[in-house]
DRENTORKOL-3810 file (N, C-alpha, C; in nm, 4 decimals):
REM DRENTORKOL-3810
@n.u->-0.9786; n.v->-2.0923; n.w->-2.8134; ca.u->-0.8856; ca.v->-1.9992; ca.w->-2.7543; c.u->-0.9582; c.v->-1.8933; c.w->-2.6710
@n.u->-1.0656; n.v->-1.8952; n.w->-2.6958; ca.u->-1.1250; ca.v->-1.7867; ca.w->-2.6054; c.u->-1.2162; c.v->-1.8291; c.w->-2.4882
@n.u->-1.1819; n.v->-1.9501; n.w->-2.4630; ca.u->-1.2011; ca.v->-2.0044; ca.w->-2.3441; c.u->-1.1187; c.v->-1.9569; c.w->-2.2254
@n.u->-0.9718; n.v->-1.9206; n.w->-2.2532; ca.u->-0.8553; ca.v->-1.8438; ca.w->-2.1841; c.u->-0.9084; c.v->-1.7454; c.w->-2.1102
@n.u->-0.9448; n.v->-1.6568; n.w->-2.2410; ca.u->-0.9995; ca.v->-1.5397; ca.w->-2.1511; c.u->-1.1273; c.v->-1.5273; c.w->-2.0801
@n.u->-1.2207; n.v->-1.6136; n.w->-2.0965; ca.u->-1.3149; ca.v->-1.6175; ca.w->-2.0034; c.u->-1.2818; c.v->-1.6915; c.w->-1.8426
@n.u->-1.1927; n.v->-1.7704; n.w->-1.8310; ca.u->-1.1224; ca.v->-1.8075; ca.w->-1.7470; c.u->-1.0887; c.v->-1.7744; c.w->-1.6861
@n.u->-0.9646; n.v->-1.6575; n.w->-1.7579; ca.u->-0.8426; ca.v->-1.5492; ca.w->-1.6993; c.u->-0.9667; c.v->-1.4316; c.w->-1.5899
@n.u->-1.0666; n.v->-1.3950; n.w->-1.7306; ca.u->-1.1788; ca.v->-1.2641; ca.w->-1.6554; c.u->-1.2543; c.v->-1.3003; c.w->-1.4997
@n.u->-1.3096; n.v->-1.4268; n.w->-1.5364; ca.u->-1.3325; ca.v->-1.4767; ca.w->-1.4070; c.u->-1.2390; c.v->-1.5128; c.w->-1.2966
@n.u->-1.1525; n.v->-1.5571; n.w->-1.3154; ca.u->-1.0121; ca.v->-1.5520; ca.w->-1.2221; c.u->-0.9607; c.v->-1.3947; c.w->-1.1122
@n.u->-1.0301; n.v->-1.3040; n.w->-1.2241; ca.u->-0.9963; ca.v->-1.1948; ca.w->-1.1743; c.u->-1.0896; c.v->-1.1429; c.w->-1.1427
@n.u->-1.2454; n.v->-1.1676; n.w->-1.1820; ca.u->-1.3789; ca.v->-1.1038; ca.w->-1.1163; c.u->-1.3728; c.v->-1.1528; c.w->-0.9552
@n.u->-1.3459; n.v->-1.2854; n.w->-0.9414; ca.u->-1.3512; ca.v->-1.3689; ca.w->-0.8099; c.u->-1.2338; c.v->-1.3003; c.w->-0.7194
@n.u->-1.1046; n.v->-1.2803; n.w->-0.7517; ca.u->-1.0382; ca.v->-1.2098; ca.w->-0.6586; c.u->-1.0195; c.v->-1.0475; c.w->-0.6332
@n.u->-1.1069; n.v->-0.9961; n.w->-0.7267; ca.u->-1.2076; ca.v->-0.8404; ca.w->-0.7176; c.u->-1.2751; c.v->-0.8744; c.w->-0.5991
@n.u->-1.3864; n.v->-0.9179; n.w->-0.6107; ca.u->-1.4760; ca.v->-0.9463; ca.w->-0.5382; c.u->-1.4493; c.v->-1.0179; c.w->-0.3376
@n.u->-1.3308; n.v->-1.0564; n.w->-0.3996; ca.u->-1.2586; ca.v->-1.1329; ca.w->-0.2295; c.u->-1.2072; c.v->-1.0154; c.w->-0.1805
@n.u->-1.1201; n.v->-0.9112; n.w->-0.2609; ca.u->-1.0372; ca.v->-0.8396; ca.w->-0.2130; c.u->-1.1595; c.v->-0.7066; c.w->-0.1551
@n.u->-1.2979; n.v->-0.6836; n.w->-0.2211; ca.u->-1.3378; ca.v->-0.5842; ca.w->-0.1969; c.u->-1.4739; c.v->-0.6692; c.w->-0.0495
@n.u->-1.4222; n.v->-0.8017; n.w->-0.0696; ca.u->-1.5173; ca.v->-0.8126; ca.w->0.0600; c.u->-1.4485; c.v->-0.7800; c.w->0.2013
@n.u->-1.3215; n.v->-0.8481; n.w->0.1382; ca.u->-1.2018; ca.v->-0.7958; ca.w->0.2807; c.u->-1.2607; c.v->-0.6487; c.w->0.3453
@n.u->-1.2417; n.v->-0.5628; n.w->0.2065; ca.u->-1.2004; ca.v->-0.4581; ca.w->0.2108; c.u->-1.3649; c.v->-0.3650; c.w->0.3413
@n.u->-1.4730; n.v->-0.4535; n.w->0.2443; ca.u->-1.5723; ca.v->-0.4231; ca.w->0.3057; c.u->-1.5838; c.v->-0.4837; c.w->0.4988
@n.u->-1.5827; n.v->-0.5779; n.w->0.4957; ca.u->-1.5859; ca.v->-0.6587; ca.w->0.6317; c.u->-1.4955; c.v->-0.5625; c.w->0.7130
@n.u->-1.3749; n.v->-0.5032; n.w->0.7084; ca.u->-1.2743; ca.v->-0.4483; ca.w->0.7568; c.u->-1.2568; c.v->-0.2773; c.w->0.7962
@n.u->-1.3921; n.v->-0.2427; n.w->0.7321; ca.u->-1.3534; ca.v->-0.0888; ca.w->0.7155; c.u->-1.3459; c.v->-0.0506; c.w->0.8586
@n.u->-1.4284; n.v->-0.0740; n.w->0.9172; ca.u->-1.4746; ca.v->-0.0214; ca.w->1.0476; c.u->-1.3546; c.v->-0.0380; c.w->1.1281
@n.u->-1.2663; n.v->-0.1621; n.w->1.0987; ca.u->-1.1141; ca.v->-0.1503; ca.w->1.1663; c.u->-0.9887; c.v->-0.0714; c.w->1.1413
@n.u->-0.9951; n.v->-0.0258; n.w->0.9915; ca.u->-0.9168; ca.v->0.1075; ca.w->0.9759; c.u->-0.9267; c.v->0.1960; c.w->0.9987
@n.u->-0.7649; n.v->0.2207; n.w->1.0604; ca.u->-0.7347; ca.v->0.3130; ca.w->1.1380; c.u->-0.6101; c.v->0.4403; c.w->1.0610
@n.u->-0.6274; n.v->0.5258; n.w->1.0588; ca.u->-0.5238; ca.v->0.6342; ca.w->0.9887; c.u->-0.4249; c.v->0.6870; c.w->1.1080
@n.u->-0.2555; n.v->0.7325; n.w->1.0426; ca.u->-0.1798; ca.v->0.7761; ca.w->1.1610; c.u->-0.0521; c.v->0.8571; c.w->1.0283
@n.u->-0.0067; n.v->0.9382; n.w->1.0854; ca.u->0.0884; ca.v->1.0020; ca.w->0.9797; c.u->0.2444; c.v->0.9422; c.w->0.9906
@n.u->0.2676; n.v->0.9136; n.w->0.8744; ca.u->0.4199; ca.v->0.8697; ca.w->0.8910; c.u->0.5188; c.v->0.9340; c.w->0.8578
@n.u->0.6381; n.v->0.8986; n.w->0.8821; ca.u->0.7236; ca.v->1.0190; ca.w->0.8029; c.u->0.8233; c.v->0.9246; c.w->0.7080
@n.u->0.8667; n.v->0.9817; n.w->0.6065; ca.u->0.9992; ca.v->0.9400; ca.w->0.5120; c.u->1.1077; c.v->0.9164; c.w->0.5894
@n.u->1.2094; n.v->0.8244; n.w->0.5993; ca.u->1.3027; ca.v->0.8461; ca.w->0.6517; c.u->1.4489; c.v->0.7618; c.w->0.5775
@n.u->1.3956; n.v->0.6708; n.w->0.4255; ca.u->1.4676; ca.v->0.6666; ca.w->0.3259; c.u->1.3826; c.v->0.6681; c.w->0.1919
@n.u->1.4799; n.v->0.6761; n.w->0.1213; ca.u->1.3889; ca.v->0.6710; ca.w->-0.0479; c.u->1.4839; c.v->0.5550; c.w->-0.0810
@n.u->1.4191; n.v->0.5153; n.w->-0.2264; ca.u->1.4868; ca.v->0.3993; ca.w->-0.3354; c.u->1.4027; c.v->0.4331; c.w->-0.4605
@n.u->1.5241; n.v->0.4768; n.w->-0.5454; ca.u->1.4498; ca.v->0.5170; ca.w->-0.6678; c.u->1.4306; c.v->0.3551; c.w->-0.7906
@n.u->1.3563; n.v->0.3563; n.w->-0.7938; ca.u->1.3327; ca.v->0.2278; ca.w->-0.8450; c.u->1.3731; c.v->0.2724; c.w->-1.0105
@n.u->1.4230; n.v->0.1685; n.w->-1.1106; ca.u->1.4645; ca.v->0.2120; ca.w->-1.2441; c.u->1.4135; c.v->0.0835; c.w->-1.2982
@n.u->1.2657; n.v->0.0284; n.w->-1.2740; ca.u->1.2386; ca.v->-0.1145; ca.w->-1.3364; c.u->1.0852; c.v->-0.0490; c.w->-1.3651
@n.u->1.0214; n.v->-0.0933; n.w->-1.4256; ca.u->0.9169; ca.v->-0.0301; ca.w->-1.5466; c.u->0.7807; c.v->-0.0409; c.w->-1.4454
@n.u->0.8031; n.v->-0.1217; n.w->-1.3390; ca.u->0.7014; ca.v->-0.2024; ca.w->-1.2455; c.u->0.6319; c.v->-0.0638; c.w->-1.1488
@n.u->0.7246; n.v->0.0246; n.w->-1.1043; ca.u->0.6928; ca.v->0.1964; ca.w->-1.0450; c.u->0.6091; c.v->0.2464; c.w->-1.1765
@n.u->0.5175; n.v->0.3259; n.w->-1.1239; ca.u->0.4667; ca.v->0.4416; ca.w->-1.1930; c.u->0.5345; c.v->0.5351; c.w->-1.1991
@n.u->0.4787; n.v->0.6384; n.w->-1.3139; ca.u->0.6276; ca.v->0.6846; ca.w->-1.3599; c.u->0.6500; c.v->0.8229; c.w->-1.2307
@n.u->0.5323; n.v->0.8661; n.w->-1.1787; ca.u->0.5077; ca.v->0.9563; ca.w->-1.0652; c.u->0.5641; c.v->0.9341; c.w->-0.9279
@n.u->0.5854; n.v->0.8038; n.w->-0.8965; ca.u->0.5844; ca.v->0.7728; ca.w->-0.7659; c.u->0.7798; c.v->0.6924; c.w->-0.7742
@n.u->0.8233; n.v->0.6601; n.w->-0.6263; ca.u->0.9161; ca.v->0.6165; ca.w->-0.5578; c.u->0.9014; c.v->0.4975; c.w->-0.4746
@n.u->1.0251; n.v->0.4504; n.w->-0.4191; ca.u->0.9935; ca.v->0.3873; ca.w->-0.3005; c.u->1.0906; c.v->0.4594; c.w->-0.1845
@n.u->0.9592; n.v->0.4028; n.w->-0.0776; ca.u->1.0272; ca.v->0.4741; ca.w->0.0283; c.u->1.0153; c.v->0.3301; c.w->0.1956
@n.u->1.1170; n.v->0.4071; n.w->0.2666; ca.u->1.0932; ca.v->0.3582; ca.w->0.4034; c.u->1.0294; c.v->0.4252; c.w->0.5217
@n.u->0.9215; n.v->0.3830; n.w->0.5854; ca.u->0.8047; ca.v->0.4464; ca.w->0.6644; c.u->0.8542; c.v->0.4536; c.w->0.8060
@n.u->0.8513; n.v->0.5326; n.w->0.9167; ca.u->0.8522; ca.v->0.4962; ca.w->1.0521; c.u->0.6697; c.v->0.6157; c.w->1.1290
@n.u->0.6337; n.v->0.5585; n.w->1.1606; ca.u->0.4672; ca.v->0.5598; ca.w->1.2086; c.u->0.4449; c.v->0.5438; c.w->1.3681
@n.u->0.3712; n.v->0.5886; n.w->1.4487; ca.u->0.2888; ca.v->0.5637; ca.w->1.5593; c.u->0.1851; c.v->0.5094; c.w->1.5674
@n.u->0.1743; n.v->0.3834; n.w->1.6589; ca.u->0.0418; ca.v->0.3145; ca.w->1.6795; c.u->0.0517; c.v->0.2999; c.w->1.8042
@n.u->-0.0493; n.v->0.3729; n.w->1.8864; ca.u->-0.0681; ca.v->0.3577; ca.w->2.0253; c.u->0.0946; c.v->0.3959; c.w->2.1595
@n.u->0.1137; n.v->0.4763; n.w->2.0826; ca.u->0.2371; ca.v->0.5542; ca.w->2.1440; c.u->0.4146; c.v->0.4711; c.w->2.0895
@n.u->0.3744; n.v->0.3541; n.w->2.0087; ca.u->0.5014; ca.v->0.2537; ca.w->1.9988; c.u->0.4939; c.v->0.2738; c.w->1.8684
@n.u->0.7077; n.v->0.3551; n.w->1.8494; ca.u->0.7159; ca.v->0.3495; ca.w->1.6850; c.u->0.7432; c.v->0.2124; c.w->1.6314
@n.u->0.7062; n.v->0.2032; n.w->1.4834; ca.u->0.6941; ca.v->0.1333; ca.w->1.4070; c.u->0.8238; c.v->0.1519; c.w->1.2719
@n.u->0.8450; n.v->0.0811; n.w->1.2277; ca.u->0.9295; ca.v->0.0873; ca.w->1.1371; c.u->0.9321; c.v->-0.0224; c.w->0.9771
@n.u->0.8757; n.v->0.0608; n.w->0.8806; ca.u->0.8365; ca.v->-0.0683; ca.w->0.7583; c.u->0.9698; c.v->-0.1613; c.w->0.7548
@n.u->0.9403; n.v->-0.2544; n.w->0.7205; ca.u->1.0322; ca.v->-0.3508; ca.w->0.6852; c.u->1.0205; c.v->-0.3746; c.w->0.5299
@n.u->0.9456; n.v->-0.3061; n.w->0.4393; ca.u->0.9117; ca.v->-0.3073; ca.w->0.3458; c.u->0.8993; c.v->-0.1822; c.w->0.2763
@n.u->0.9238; n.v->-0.1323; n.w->0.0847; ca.u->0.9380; ca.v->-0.0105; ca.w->0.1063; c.u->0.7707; c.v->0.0104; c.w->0.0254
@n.u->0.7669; n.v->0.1252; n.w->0.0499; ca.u->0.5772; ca.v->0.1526; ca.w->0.0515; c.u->0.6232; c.v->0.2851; c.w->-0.0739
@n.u->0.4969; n.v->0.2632; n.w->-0.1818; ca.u->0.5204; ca.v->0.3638; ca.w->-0.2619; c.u->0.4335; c.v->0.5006; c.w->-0.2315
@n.u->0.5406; n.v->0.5946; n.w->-0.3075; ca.u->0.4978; ca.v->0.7028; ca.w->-0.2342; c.u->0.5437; c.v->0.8419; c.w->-0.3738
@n.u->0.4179; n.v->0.9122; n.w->-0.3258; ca.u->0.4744; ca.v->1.0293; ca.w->-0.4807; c.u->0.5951; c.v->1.0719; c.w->-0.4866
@n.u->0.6796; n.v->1.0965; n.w->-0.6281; ca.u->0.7673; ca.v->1.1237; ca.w->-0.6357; c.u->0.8264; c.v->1.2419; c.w->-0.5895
@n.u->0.7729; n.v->1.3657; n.w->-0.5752; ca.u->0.8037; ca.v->1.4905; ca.w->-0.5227; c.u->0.8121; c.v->1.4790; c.w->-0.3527
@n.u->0.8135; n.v->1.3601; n.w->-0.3550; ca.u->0.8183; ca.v->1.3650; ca.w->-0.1458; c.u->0.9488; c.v->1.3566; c.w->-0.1472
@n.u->0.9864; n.v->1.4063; n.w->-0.0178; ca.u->1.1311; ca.v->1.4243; ca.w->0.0354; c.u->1.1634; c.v->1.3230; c.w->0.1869
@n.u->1.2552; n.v->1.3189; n.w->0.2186; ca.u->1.3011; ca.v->1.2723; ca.w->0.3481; c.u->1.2399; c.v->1.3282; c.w->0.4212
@n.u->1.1883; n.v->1.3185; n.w->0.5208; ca.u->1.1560; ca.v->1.3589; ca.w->0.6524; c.u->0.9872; c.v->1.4217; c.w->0.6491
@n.u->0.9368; n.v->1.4004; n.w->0.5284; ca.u->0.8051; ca.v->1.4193; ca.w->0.5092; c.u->0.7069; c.v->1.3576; c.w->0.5302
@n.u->0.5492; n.v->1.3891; n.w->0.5911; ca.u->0.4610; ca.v->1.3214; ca.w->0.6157; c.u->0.3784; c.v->1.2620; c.w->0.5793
@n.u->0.3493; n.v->1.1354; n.w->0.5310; ca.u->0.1914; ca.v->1.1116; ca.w->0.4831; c.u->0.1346; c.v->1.0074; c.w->0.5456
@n.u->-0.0243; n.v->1.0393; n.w->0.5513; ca.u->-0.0935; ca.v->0.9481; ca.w->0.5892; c.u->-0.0682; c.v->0.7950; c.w->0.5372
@n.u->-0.1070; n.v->0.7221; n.w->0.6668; ca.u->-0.1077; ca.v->0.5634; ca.w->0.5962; c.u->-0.2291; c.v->0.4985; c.w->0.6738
@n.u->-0.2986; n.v->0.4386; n.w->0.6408; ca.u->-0.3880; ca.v->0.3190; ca.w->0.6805; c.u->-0.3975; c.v->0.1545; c.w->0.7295
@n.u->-0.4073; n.v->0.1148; n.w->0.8324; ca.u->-0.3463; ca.v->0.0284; ca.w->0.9075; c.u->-0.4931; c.v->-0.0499; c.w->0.9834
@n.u->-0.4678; n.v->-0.1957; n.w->0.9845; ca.u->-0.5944; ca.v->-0.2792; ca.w->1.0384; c.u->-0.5711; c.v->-0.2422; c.w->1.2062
@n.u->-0.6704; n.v->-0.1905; n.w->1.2493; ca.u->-0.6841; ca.v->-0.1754; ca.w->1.4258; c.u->-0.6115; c.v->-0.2711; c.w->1.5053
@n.u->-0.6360; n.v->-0.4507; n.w->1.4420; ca.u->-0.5591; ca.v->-0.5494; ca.w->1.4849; c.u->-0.4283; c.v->-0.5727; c.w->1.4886
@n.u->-0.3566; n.v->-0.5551; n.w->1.3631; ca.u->-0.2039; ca.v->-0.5932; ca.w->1.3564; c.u->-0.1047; c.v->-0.5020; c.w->1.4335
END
């Protein structure tokens, strides 16, 4: 049975290691830009931290707004129309 978890650990050392090569290979292409709130969704499923929300993003990249199609978590004390930084590949 404890073959599992040596399995499971390595399963997860190997996609550590992929995610922080990305992360490495890539730095030099991230790019920072401020976004603002422009909906919330209070999530009530155990999967949120208990601090944070979800929200909907609209952002500037190269003068053309952007708009998440996805909701991005974000601390709970943020409001509508508030700013925070986000981080974005130079490419996409």
């Amino acid at each position: 049975m404890n073959w599992i978890f040596y399995v499971f650990s390595g399963t997860c050392l190997i996609a550590f290691l992929a995610e922080g090569g990305k992360l490495i290979i890539n730095r030099k292409k991230l790019r920072t830009t401020k976004a603002t709130i422009v909906d919330m969704f209070e999530a009530t499923t155990k999967k949120v931290p208990w601090n944070s929300t979800w929200a909907i993003l609209t952002y500037y990249i190269d003068g053309k707004l952007y708009t998440s199609e996805k909701y991005h978590n974000v601390p709970r004390i943020s409001n509508i129309g508030d700013e925070i930084t986000v981080m974005y590949l130079e490419n996409h």
